[in-house]
DRENLUM-277906 format. One record per residue (C-alpha): residue in one letter; x, y, z. Coordinates in nm, 3 decimals. Each point is the difference from the previous one (the first is absolute). Layout:
{res=A; x=X; y=Y; z=Z} .
...
REM end
This chain:
{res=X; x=3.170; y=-2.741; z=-5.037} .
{res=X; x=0.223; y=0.100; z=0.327} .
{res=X; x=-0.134; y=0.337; z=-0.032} .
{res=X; x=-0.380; y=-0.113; z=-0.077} .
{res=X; x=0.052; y=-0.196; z=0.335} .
{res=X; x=0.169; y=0.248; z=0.194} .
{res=X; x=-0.318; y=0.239; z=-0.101} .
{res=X; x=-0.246; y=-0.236; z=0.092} .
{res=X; x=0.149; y=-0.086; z=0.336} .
{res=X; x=0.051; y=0.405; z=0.046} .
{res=X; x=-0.370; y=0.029; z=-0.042} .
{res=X; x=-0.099; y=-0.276; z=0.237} .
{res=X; x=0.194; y=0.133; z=0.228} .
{res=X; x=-0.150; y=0.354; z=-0.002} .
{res=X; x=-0.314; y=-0.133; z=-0.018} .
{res=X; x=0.041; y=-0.226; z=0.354} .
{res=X; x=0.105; y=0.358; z=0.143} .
{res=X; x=-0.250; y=0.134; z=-0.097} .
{res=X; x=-0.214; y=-0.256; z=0.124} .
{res=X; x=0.195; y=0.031; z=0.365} .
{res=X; x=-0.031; y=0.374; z=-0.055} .
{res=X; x=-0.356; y=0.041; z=-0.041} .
{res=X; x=-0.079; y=-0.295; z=0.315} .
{res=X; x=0.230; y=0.218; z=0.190} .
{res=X; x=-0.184; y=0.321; z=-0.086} .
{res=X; x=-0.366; y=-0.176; z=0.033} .
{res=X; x=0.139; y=-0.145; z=0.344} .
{res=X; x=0.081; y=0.351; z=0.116} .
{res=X; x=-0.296; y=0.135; z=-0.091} .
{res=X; x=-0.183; y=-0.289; z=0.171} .
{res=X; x=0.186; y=0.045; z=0.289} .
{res=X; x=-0.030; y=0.377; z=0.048} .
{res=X; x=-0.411; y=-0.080; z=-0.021} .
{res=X; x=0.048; y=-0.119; z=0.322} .
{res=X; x=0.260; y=0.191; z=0.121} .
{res=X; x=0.153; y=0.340; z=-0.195} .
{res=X; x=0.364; y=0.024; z=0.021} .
{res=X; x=0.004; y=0.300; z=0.138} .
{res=X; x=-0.179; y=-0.149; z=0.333} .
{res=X; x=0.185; y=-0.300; z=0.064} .
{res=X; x=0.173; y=-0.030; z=0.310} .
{res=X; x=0.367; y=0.114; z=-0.004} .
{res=X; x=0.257; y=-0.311; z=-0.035} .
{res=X; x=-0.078; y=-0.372; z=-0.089} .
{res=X; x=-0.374; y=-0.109; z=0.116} .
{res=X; x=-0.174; y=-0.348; z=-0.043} .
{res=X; x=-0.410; y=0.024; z=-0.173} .
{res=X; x=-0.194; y=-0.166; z=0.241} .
{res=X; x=-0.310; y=0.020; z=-0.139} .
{res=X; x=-0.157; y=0.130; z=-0.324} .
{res=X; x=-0.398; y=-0.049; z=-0.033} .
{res=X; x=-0.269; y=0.172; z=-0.216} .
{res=X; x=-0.285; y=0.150; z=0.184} .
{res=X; x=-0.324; y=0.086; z=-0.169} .
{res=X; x=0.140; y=0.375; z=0.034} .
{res=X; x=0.387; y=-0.004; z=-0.055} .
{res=X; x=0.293; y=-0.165; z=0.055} .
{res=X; x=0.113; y=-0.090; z=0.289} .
{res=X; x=0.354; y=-0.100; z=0.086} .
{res=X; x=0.225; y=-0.065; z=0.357} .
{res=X; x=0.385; y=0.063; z=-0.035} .
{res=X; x=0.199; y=-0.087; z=0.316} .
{res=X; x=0.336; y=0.191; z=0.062} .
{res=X; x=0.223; y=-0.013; z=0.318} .
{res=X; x=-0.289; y=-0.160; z=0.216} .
{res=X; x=-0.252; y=0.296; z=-0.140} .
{res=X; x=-0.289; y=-0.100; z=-0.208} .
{res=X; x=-0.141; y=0.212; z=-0.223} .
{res=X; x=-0.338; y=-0.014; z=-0.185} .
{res=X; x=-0.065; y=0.165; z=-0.319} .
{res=X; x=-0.301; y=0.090; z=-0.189} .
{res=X; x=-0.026; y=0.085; z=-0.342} .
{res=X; x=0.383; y=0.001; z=0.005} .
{res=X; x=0.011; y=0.267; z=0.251} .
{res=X; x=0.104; y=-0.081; z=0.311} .
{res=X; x=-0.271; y=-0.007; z=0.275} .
{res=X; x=0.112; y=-0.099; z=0.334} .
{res=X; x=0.370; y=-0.094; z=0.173} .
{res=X; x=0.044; y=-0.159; z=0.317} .
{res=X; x=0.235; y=0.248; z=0.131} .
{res=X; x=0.038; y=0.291; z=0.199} .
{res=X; x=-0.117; y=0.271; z=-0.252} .
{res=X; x=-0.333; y=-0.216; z=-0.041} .
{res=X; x=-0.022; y=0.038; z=0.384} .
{res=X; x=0.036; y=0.399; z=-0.004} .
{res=X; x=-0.278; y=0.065; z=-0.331} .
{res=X; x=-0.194; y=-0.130; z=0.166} .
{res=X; x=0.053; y=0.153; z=0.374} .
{res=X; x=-0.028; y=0.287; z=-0.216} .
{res=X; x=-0.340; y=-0.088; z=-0.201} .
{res=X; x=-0.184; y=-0.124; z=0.315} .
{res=X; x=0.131; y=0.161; z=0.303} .
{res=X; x=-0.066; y=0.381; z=-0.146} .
{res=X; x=-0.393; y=-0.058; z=-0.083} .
{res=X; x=0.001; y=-0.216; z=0.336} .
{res=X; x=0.134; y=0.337; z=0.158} .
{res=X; x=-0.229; y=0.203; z=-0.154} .
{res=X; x=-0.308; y=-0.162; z=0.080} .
{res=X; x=-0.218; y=0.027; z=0.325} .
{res=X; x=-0.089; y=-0.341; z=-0.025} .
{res=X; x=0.128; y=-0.310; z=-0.134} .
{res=X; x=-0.303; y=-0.304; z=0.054} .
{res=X; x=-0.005; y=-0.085; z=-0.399} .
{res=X; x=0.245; y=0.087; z=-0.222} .
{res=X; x=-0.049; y=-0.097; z=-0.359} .
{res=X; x=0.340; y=-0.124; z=-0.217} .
{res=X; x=-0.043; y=0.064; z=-0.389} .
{res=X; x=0.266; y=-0.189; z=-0.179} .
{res=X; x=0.077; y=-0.223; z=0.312} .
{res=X; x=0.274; y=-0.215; z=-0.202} .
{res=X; x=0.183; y=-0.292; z=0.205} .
{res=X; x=-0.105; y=0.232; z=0.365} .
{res=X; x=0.242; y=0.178; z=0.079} .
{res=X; x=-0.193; y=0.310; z=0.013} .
{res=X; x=-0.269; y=-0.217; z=0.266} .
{res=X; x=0.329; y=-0.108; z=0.216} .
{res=X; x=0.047; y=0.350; z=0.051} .
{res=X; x=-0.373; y=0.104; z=0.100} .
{res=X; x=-0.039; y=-0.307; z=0.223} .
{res=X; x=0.296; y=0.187; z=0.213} .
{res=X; x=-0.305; y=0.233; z=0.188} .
{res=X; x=-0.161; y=-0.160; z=0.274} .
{res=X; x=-0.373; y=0.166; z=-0.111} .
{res=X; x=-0.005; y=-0.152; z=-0.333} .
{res=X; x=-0.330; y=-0.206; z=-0.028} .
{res=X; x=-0.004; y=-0.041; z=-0.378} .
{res=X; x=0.182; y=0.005; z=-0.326} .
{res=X; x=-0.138; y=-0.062; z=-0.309} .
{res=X; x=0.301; y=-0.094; z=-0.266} .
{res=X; x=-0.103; y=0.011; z=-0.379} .
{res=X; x=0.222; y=-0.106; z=-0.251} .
{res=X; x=-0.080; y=-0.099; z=-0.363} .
{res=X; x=0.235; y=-0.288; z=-0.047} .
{res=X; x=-0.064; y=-0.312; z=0.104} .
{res=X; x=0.383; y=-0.144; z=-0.044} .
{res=X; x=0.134; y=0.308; z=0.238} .
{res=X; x=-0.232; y=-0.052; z=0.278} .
{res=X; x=0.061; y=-0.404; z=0.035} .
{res=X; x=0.382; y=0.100; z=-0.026} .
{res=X; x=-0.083; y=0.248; z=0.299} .
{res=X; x=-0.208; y=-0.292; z=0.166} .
{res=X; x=0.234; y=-0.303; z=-0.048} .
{res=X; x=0.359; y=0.051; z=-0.192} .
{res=X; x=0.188; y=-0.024; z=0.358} .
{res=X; x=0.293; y=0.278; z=-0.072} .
{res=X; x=-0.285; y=0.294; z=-0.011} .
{res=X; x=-0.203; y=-0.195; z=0.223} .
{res=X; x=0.255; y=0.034; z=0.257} .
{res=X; x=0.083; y=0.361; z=-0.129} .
{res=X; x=-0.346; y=0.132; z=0.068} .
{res=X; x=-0.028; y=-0.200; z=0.324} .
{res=X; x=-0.270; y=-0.199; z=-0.185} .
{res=X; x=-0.223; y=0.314; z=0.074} .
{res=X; x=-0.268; y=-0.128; z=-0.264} .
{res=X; x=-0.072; y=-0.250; z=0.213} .
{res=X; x=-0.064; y=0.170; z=0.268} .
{res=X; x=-0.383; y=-0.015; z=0.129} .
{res=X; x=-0.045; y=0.390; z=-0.042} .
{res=X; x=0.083; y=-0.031; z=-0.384} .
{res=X; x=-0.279; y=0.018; z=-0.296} .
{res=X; x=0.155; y=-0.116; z=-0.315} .
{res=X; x=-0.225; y=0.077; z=-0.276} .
{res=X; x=0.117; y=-0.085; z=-0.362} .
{res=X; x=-0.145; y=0.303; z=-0.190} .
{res=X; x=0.110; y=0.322; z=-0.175} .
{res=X; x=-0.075; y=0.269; z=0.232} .
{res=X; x=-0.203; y=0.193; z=-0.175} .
{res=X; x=-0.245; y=-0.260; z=-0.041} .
{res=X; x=-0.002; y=-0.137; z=0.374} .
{res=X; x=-0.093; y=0.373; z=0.100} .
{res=X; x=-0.248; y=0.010; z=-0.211} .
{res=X; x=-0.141; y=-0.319; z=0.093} .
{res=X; x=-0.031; y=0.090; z=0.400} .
{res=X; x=-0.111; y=0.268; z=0.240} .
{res=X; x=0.318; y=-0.033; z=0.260} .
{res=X; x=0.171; y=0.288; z=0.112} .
{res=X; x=0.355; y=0.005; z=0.135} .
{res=X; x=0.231; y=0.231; z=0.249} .
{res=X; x=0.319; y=-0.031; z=-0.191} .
{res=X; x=0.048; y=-0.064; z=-0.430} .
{res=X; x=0.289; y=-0.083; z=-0.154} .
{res=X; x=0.049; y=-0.068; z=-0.351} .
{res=X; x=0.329; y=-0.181; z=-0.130} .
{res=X; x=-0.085; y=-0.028; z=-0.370} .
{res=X; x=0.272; y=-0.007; z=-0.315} .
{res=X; x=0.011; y=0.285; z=-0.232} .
{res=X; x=-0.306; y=0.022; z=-0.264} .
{res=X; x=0.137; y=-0.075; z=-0.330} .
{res=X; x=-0.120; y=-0.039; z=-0.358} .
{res=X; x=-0.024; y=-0.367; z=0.015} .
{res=X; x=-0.144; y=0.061; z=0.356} .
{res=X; x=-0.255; y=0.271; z=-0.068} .
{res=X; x=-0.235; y=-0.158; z=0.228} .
{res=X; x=0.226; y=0.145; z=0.312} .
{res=X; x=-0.086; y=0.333; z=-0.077} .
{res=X; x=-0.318; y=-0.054; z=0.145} .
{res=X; x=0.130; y=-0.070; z=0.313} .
{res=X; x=0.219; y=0.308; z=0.024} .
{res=X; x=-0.312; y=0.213; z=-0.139} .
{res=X; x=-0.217; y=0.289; z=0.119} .
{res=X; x=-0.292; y=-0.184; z=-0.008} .
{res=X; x=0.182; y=-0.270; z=0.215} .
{res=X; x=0.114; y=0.201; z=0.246} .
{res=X; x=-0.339; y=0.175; z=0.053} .
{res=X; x=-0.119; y=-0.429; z=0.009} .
{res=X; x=0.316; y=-0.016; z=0.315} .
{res=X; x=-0.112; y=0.344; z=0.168} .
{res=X; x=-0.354; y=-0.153; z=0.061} .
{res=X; x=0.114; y=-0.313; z=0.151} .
{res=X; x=0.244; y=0.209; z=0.240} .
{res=X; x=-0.076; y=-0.030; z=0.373} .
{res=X; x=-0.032; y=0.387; z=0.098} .
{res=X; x=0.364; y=0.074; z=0.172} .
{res=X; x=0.164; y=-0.247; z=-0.262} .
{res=X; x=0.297; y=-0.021; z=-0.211} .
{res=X; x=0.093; y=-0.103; z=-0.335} .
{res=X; x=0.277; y=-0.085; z=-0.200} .
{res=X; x=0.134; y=-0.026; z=-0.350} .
{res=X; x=0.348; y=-0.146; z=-0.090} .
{res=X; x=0.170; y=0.207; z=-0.327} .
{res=X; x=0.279; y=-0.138; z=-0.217} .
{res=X; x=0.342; y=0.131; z=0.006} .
{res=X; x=-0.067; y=0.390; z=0.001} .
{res=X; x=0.347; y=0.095; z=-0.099} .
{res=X; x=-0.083; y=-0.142; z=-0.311} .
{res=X; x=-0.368; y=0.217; z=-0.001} .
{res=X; x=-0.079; y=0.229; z=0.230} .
{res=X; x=-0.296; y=0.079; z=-0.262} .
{res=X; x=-0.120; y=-0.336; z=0.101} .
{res=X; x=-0.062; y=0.091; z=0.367} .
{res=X; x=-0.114; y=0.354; z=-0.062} .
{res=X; x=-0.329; y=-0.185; z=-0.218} .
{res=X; x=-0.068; y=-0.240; z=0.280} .
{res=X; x=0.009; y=0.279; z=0.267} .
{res=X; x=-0.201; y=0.226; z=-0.248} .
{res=X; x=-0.242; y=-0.293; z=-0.024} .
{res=X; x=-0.022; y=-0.058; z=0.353} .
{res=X; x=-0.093; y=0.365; z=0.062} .
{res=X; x=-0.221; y=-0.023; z=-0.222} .
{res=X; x=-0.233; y=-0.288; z=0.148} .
{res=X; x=0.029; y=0.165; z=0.282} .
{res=X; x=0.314; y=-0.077; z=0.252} .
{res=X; x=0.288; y=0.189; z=0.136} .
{res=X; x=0.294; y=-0.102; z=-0.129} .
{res=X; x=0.343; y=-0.026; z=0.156} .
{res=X; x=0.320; y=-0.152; z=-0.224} .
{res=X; x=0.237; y=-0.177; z=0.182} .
{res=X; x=0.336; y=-0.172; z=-0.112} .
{res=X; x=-0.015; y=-0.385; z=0.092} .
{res=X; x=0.403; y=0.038; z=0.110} .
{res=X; x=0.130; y=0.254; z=0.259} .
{res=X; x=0.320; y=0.029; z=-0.202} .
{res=X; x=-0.100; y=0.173; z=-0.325} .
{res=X; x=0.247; y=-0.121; z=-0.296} .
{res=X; x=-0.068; y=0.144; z=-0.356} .
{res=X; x=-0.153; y=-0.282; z=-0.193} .
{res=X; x=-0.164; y=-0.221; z=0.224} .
{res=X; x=-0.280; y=0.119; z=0.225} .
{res=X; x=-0.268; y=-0.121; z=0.021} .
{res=X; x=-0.316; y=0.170; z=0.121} .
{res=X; x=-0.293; y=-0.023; z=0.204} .
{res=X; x=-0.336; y=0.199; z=-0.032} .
{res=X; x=-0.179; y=0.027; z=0.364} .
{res=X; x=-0.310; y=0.100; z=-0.028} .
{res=X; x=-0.246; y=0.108; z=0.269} .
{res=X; x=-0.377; y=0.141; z=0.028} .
{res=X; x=0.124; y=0.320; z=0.235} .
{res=X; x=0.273; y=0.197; z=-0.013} .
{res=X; x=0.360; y=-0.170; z=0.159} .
{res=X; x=0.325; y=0.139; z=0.147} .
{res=X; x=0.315; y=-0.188; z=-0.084} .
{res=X; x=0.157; y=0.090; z=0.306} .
{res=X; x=-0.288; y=-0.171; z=0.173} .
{res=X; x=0.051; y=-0.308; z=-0.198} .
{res=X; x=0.232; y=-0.195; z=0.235} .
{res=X; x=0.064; y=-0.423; z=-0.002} .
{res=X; x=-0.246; y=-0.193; z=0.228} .
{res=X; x=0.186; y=-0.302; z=0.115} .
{res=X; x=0.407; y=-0.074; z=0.007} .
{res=X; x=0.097; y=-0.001; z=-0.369} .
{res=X; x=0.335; y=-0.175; z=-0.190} .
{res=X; x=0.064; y=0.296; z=-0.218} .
{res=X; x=-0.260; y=0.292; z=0.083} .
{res=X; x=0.079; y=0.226; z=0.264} .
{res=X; x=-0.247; y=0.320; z=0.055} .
{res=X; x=0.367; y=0.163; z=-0.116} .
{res=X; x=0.031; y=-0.113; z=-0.327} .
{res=X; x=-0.382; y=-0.013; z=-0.096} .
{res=X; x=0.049; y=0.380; z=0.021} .
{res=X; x=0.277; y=-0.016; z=-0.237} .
{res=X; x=-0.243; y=-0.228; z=-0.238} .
{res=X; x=-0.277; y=0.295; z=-0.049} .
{res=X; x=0.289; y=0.225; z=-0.113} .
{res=X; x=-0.095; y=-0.044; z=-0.404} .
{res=X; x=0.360; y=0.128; z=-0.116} .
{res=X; x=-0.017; y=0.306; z=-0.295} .
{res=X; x=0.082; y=-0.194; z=-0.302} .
{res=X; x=-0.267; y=-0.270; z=0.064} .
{res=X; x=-0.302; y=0.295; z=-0.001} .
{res=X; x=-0.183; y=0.115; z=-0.308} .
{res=X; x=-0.219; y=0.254; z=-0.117} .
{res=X; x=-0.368; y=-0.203; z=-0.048} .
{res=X; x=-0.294; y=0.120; z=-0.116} .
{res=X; x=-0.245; y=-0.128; z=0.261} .
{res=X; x=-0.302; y=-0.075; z=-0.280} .
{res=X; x=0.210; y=-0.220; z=-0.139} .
{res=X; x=-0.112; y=-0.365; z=0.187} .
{res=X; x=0.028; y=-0.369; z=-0.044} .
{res=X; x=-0.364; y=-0.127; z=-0.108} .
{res=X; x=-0.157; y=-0.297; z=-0.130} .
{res=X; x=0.003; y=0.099; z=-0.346} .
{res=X; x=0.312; y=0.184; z=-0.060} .
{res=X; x=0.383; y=-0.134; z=-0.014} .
{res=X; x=0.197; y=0.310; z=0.152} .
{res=X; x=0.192; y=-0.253; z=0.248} .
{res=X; x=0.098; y=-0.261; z=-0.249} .
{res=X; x=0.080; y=0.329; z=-0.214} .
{res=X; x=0.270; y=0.112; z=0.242} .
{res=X; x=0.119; y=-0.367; z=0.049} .
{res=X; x=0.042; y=-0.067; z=-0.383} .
{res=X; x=0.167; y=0.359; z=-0.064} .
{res=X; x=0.283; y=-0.053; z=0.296} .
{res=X; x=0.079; y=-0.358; z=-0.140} .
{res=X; x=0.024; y=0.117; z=-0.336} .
{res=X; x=0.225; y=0.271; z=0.042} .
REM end
């Protein structure tokens, strides 16, 4: 009877930790929808917020002082110094590149920080910021950390905000702009709908809204990871028309974690005549020259026909092959 007992209570008791096990495991996994382990912030951090948007979820981890917003469980934006030289980087290049700078259209406009940075140049008239989600743009408008982070630069008079996908906003007007930029996440299979905006027929859509004399730009993932990924959007770019120039995002290159920047222009441009406009935290006309040096093991062999369109999946291809390897 003991040892009836004894095997009875042995079973309950596997069975509660099993229980605990599998809330555990389901918690992690819930978690990590929000925010993947591998992006969390390094050391202890507090969840400030966790919200579902009609797009993805959305979730603000502070750490230190820094806030940082993620999307889709990647993270999106920190309000810290490397924030502050992407996007010197993103903006200021294009800005340089281009002979004039009245309207300047944002593509994936987020919380503003992109906008803080173009509202640094005296001749801006206009900027038209488009962003899909709803939840990020009223976090860029009113949650006071990235409020006070962008210098509350959606607010500011000069500032369109247009809840749209891109795509569809271009479609739906005849405006033309001096400067582009486009900071979009990687197309994936559950996101197929991005590879339209990184497509041939896209770009040929962004080359006839282009002020003659203008600039564009498209932000790459991590090419470290895959260079393959950069050589198709460059390929694609040609292809609708542009010049392209690659450009790392950091001055000091570091295996692993460069990001990249496609400029684009309708003319033929110099790098060496590519030099900052205004007084700059991080970019110096010195180290931009060390950011167009592409370094050997990041270039690949490409077959130029091979291009980004509407109907085809090569970039989600090359994203899906790196991450399953």
């Amino acid at each position: 009877m003991y040892l009836f007992e004894f095997e009875i209570g042995l079973m309950t008791g596997l069975c509660v930790v099993a229980i605990i096990w599998r809330a555990l495991y389901w918690r992690k996994q819930w978690m990590e929808s929000y925010i993947r382990a591998d992006e969390e912030p390094n050391g202890q951090y507090q969840v400030i917020m966790r919200k579902r948007s009609p797009h993805q979820k959305i979730a603000i981890a502070e750490h230190n002082g820094i806030y940082h917003l993620y999307a889709g469980g990647l993270r999106m934006l920190s309000t810290d110094e490397s924030e502050t030289q992407y996007a010197e980087a993103l903006v200021h290049v294009p800005m340089a590149a281009a002979v004039n700078h009245e309207a300047v259209l944002i593509i994936g406009s987020g919380t503003g920080i992109t906008a803080r940075e173009v509202l640094r140049y005296e001749d801006v008239e206009t900027i038209t910021a488009v962003d899909l989600d709803p939840i990020i743009v009223d976090l860029g408008l009113n949650y006071e950390p990235f409020v006070n982070f962008t210098n509350g630069a959606l607010h500011d008079l000069r500032v369109k905000n247009v809840l749209t996908d891109g795509r569809t906003y271009l479609e739906g007007c005849s405006d033309r702009w001096d400067v582009i930029l486009i900071n979009l996440p990687t197309p994936s299979s559950t996101a197929f709908e991005l590879s339209k905006l990184y497509s041939v027929e896209f770009y040929r859509l962004l080359k006839s809204r282009l002020n003659p004399g203008g600039s564009l730009a498209i932000a790459c993932p991590v090419v470290s990871l895959m260079p393959e990924y950069v050589a198709a959007v460059q390929a694609t770019l040609r292809t609708a028309g542009f010049h392209v120039i690659p450009y790392h995002t950091n001055d000091t290159v570091e295996f692993a974690i460069n990001g990249v920047v496609c400029l684009a222009t309708l003319r033929p441009i110099r790098t060496d005549t590519i030099k900052p406009l205004i007084p700059l935290n991080y970019l110096s006309k010195e180290q931009l020259a060390d950011m167009f040096m592409i370094p050997r093991y990041l270039r690949v062999d490409w077959d130029e026909d091979e291009v980004q369109t509407d109907r085809n999946t090569l970039l989600i291809d090359i994203v899906e092959h790196e991450f399953e390897d």
